[in-house]
C-alpha positions as CSV (number, residue, x, y, z in Angstrom):
1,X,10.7,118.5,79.5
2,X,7.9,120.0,81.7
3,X,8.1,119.6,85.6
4,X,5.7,117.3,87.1
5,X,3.5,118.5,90.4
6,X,6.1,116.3,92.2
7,X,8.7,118.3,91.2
8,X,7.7,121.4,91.9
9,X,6.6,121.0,95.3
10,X,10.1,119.8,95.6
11,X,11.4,122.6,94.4
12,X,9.4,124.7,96.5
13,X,9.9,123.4,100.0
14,X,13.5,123.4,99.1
15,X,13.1,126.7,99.5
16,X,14.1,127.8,103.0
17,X,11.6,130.7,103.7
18,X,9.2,127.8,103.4
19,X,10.8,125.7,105.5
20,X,11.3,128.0,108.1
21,X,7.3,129.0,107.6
22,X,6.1,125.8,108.3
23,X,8.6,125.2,110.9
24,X,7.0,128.0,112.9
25,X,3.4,127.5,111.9
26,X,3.8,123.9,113.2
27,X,5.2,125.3,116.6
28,X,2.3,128.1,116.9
29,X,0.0,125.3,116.8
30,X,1.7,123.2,118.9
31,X,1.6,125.9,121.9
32,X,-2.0,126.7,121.3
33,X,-2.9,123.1,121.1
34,X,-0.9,122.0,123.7
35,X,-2.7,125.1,126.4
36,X,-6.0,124.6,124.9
37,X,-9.2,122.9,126.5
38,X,-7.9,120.2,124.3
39,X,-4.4,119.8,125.8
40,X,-5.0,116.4,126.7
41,X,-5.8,115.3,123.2
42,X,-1.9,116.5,122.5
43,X,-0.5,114.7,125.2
44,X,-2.0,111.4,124.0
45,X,-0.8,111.8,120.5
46,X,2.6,112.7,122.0
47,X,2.7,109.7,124.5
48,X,1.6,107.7,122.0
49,X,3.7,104.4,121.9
50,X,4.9,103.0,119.0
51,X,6.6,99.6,119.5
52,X,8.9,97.2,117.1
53,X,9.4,93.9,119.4
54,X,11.8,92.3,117.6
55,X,14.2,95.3,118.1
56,X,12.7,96.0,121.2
57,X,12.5,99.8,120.7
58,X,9.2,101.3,122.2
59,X,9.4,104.8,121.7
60,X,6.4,107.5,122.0
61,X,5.4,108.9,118.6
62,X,7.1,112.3,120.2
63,X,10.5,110.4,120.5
64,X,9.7,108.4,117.4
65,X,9.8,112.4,115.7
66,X,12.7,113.7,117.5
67,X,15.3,110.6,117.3
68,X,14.2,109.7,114.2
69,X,12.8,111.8,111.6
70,X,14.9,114.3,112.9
71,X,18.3,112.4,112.1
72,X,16.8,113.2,108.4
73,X,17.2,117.0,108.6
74,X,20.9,116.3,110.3
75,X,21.7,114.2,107.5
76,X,20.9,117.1,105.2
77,X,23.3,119.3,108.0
78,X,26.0,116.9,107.3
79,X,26.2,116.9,103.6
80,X,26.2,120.8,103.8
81,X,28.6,121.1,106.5
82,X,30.9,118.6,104.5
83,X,30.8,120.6,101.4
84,X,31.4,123.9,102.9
85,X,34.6,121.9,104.6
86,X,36.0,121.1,101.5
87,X,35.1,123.0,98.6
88,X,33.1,126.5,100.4
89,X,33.6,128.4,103.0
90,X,35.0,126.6,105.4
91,X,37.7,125.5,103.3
92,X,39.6,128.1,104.6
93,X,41.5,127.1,108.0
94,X,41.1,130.0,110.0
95,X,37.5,130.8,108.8
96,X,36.6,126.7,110.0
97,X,38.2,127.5,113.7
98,X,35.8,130.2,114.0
99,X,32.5,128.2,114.3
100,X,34.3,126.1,116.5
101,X,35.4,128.4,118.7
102,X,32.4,130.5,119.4
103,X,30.4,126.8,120.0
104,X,32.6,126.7,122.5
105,X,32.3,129.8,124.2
106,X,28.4,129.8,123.5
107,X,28.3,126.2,126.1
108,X,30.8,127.0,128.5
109,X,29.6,130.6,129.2
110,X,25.8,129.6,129.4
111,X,26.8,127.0,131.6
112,X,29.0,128.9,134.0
113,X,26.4,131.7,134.4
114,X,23.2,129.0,135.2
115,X,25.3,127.2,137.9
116,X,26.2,130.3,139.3
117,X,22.4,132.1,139.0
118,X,21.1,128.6,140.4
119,X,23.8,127.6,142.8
120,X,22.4,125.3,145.9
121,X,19.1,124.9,144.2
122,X,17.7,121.4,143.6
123,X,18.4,120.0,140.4
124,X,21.3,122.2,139.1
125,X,23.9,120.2,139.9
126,X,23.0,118.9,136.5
127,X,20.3,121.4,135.6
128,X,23.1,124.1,134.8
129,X,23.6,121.9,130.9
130,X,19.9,123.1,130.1
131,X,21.1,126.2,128.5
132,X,24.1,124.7,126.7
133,X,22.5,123.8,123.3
134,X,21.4,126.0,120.5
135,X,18.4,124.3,118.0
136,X,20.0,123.9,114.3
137,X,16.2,123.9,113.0
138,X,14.6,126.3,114.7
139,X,17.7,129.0,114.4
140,X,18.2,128.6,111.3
141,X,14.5,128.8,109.9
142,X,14.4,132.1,111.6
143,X,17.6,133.6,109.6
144,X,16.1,132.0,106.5
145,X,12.9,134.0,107.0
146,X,14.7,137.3,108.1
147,X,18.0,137.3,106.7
148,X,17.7,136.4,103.3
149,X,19.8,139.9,102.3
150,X,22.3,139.2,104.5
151,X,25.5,137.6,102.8
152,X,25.7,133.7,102.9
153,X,28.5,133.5,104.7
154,X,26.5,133.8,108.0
155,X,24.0,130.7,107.0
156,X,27.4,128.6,106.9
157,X,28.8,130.3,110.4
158,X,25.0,129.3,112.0
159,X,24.9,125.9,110.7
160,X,29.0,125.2,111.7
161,X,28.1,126.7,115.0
162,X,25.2,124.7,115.9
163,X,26.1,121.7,114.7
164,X,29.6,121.8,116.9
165,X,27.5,123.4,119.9
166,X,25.0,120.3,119.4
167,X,27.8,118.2,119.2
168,X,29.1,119.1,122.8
169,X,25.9,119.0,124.1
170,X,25.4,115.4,122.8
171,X,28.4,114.7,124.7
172,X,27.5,116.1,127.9
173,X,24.2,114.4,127.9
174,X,26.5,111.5,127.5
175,X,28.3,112.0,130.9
176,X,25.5,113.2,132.6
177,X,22.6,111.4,132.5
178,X,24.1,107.8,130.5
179,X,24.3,105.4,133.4
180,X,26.3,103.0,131.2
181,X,28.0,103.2,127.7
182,X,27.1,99.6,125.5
183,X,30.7,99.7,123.9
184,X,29.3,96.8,121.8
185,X,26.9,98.7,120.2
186,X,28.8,102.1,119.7
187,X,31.8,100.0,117.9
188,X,28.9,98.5,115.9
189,X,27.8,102.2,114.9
190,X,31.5,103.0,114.1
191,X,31.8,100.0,111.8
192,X,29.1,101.1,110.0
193,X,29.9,104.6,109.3
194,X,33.6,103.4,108.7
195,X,31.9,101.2,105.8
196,X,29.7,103.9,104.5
197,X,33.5,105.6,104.0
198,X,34.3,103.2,102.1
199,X,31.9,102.1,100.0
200,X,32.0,106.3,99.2
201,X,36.0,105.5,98.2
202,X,34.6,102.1,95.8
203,X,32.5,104.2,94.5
204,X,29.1,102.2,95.3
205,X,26.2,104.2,94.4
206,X,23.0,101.4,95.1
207,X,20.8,102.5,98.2
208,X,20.4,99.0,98.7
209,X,24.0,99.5,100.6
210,X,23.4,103.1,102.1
211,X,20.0,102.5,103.5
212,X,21.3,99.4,105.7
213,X,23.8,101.3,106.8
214,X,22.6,104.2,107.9
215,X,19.7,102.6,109.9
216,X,22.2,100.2,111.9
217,X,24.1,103.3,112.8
218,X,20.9,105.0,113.9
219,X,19.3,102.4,115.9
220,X,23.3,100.9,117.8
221,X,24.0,104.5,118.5
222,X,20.3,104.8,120.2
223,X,21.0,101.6,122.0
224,X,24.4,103.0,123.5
225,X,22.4,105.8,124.9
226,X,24.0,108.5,122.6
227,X,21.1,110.7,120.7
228,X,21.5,108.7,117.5
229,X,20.7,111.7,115.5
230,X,24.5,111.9,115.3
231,X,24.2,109.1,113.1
232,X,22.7,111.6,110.6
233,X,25.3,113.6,110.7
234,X,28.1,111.2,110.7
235,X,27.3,109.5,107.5
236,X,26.8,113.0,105.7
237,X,30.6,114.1,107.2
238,X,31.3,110.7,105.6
239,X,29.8,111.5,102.3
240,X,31.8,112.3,98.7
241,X,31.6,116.3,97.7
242,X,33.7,115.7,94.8
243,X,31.9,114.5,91.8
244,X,34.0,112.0,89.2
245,X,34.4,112.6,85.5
246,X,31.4,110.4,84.7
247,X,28.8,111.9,87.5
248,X,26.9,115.2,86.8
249,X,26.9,115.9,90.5
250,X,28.7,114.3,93.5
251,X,26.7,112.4,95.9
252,X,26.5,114.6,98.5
253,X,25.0,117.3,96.3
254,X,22.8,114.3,94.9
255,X,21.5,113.6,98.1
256,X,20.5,116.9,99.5
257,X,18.7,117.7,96.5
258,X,16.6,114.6,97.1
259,X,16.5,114.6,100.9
260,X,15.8,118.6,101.8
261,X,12.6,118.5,101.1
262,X,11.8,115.8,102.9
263,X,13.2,118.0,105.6
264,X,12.0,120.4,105.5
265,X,8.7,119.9,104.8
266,X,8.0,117.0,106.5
267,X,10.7,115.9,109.4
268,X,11.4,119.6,110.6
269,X,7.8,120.7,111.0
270,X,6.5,117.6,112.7
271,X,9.4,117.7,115.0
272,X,7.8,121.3,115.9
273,X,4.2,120.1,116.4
274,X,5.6,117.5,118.8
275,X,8.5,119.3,120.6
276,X,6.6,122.8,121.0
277,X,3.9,121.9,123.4
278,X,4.8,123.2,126.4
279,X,1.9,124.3,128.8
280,X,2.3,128.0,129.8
281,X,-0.2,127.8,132.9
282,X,-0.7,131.3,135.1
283,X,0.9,129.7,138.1
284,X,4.3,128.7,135.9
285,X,4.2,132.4,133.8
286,X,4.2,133.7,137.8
287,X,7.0,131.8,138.8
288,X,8.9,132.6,135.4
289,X,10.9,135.5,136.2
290,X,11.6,135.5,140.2
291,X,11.9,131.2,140.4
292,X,16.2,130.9,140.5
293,X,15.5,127.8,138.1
294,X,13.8,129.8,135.4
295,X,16.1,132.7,136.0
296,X,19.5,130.7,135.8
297,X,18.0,129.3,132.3
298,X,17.0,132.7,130.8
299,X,20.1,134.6,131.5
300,X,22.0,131.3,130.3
301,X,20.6,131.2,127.4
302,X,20.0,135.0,126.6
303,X,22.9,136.5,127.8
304,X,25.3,133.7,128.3
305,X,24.8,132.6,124.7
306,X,25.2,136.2,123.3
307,X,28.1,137.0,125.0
308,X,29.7,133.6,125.1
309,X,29.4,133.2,121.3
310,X,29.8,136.7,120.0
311,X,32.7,137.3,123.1
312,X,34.9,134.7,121.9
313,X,34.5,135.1,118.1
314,X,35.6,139.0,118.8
315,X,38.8,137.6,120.2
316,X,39.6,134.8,117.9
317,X,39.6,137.4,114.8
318,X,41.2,140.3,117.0
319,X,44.3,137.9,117.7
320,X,44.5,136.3,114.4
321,X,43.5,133.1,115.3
322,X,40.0,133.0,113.1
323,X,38.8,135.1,110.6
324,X,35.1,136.2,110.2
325,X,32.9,134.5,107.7
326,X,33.4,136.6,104.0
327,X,31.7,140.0,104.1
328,X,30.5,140.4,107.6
329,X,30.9,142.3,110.0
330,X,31.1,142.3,113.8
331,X,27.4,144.0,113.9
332,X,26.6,140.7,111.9
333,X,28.2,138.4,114.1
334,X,26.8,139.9,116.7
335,X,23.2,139.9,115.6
336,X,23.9,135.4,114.9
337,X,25.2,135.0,118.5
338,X,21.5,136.3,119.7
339,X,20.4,133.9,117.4
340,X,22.4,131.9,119.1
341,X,19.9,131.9,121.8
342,X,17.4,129.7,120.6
343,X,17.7,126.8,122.3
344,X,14.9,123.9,122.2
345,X,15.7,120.6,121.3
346,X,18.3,119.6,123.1
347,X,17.7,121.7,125.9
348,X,14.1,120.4,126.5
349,X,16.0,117.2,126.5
350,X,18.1,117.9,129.0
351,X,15.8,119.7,131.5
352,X,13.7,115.9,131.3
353,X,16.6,114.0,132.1
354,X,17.9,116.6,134.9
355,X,14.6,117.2,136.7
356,X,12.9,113.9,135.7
357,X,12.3,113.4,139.8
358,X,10.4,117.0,139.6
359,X,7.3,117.1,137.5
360,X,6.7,121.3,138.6
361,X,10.6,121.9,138.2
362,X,10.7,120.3,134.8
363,X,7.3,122.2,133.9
364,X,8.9,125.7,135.2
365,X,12.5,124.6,133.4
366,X,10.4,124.1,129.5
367,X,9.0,126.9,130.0
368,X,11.6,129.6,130.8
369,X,13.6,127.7,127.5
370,X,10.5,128.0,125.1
371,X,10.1,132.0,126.5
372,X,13.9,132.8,126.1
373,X,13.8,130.6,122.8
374,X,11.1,133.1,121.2
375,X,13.0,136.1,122.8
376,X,16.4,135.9,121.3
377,X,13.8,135.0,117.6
378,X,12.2,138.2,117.6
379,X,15.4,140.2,119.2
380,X,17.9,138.2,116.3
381,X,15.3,138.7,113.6
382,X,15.1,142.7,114.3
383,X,18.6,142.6,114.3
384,X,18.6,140.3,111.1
385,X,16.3,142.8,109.3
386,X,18.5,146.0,109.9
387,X,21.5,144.3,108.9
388,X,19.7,143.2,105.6
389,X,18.6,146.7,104.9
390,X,22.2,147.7,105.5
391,X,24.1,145.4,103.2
392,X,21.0,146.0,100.6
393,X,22.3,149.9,100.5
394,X,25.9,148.6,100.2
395,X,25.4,146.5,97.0
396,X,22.9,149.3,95.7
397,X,25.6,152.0,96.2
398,X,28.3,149.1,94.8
399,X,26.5,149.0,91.8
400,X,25.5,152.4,91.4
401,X,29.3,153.4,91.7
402,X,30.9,151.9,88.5
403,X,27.7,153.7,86.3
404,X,28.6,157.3,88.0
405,X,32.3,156.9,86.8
406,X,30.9,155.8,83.1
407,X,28.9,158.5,82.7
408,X,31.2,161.0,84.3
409,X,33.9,160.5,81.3
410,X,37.1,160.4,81.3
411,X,39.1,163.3,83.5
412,X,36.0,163.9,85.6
413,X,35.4,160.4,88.0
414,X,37.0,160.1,90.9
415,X,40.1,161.6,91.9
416,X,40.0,164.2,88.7
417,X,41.1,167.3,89.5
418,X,40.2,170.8,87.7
């Protein structure tokens, strides 16, 4: 049967080069736009409200993006990050602690090293969470784009990694800056993802029951205050990996077929267009690198992530308590902790909510995260590159090896002696 048009775009933004592509092209424009003579034309398109009265949510079309179409793309993280739990790579114990581990590390190292850079300065008695948070999307379009040779192990570290370190950001944002928890509406959201459970053990396969769901969880954790992307990837957690005798595929492979491209073609690029507009003006690049705000960020995020990530995973292995991701190295590991780096969402988030009462702070504290953001790209995707070429000559060499011996005949491989 020949694809359909449909179909193969499908297919083709599934691919994750093109994802990533987009992802980047959308946040290029974004930057431009946003420090353009037409940088006020952005601004009203981002602070653009879009209202629903009857659920009283008026959100700007920016937070319509980055609540909501992005809980799409987290969805998608869920369903992968469940079926590399139960049936990939993480079905191992000790290779699971790892990612948990260095998500650790990579928030509470960050963290410690932006209080201490910013100590007595206004706003970092909350500012020091700014650095905490590393960007699923963003990270892991870059190692799409430049390490496609490396082995796939390290997508599934990135992914567990960033997910947990989002995780612990979520809740930190939750202490900080929620002035009251609505414990109504956060045991509404757990009803719902306790019924999405089990209508996945009955076996219920009609949208008609997911869809409801899902959107109730979405919109009671948003009214408890919690980012209710979470919802997304609550539900995919909650989602079946195993398929049954009559099913071709399980559900949660169903659903990421259908719902990555939608990801990453639509949700992940327009939260870039929306989230990367960031004005770089010549009084805030001056400030960038002698301002203890900006500094306290950068060497959070560039060096705090790095080492806090990369430190920690080097001792979990040492001691036995993890093990590294199948078929990489430390070099590897080392070269995902800068990737680590990237942080954007979340931490643009938080350096609103902590210098909300400082328009110039705020300005100054996007900034220094969107410069260190694109440093630890290009330094991770150098990195990325070298390490591809390296386990490229391994599997050359790998495969030459075995045709040597053949041709060498019998006596006269390795270990024959004359």
């Amino acid at each position: 049967m020949p694809k359909t048009p449909r179909s193969e775009l499908a297919r083709f933004l599934r691919t994750e080069t093109v994802g990533g592509s987009l992802l980047l092209i959308a946040a290029a424009v974004a930057l431009l736009w946003a420090n353009s003579p037409w940088a006020s034309n952005y601004v009203t398109m981002t602070e653009t409200v879009l209202a629903i009265p009857p659920l009283h949510l008026e959100l700007t079309l920016a937070d319509w993006v980055k609540d909501g179409l992005l809980a799409v793309f987290f969805f998608v993280v869920g369903l992968e990050l469940k079926r590399e739990l139960v049936i990939g790579e993480l079905a191992d114990r000790k290779r699971a602690l790892l990612p948990i581990i260095a998500a650790v590390g990579g928030v509470v190292t960050p963290a410690v090293i932006a209080f201490c850079v910013g100590f007595g300065i206004d706003g970092m008695d909350r500012g020091w969470a700014i650095p905490v948070a590393t960007d699923i999307a963003f990270a892991l379009a870059v190692l799409a784009m430049t390490g496609s040779r490396i082995p796939a192990g390290a997508r599934v570290f990135l992914l567990s990694l960033a997910v947990v370190d989002d995780l612990l950001a979520i809740i930190l944002i939750a202490v900080l800056f929620t002035t009251g928890l609505a414990l109504l509406w956060l045991l509404t959201a757990i009803a719902c993802c306790a019924a999405w459970w089990l209508a996945q053990r009955k076996r219920l396969r009609s949208p008609l029951i997911y869809l409801p769901l899902a959107l109730v969880a979405w919109y009671a954790l948003h009214e408890t205050g919690i980012h209710p992307t979470l919802a997304g990837v609550a539900v995919g957690l909650l989602t079946r990996v195993h398929p049954d005798p009559d099913e071709d595929e399980a559900p949660a492979a169903r659903w990421e077929h259908r719902f990555q491209p939608l990801s990453a073609g639509v949700c992940v690029p327009l939260f870039a267009l929306f989230a990367s507009g960031v004005p770089m003006n010549g009084q805030v690049l001056g400030r960038l690198f002698t301002d203890r705000l900006s500094l306290a960020i950068i060497l959070g995020l560039l060096i705090g992530k790095t080492t806090g990530i990369f430190g920690i995973s080097w001792m979990a292995v040492r001691s036995g308590i993890a093990k590294r991701p199948a078929h990489l190295d430390y070099r590897d590991m080392f070269a995902l902790s800068v990737l680590g780096a990237i942080g954007f969402t979340v931490s643009l988030l938080v350096a609103e909510l902590a210098l909300h009462d400082n328009t110039e702070a705020a300005e100054l504290a996007k900034a220094a995260v969107l410069v260190t953001s694109m440093a630890a790209s290009l330094a991770g995707s150098a990195l990325l590159l070298r390490r591809g070429r390296v386990h490229r000559a391994r599997r050359d060499t790998d495969a030459l090896e075995p045709e040597q011996q053949g041709r060498a005949g019998p006596g006269q491989g390795e270990g024959s002696t004359k």
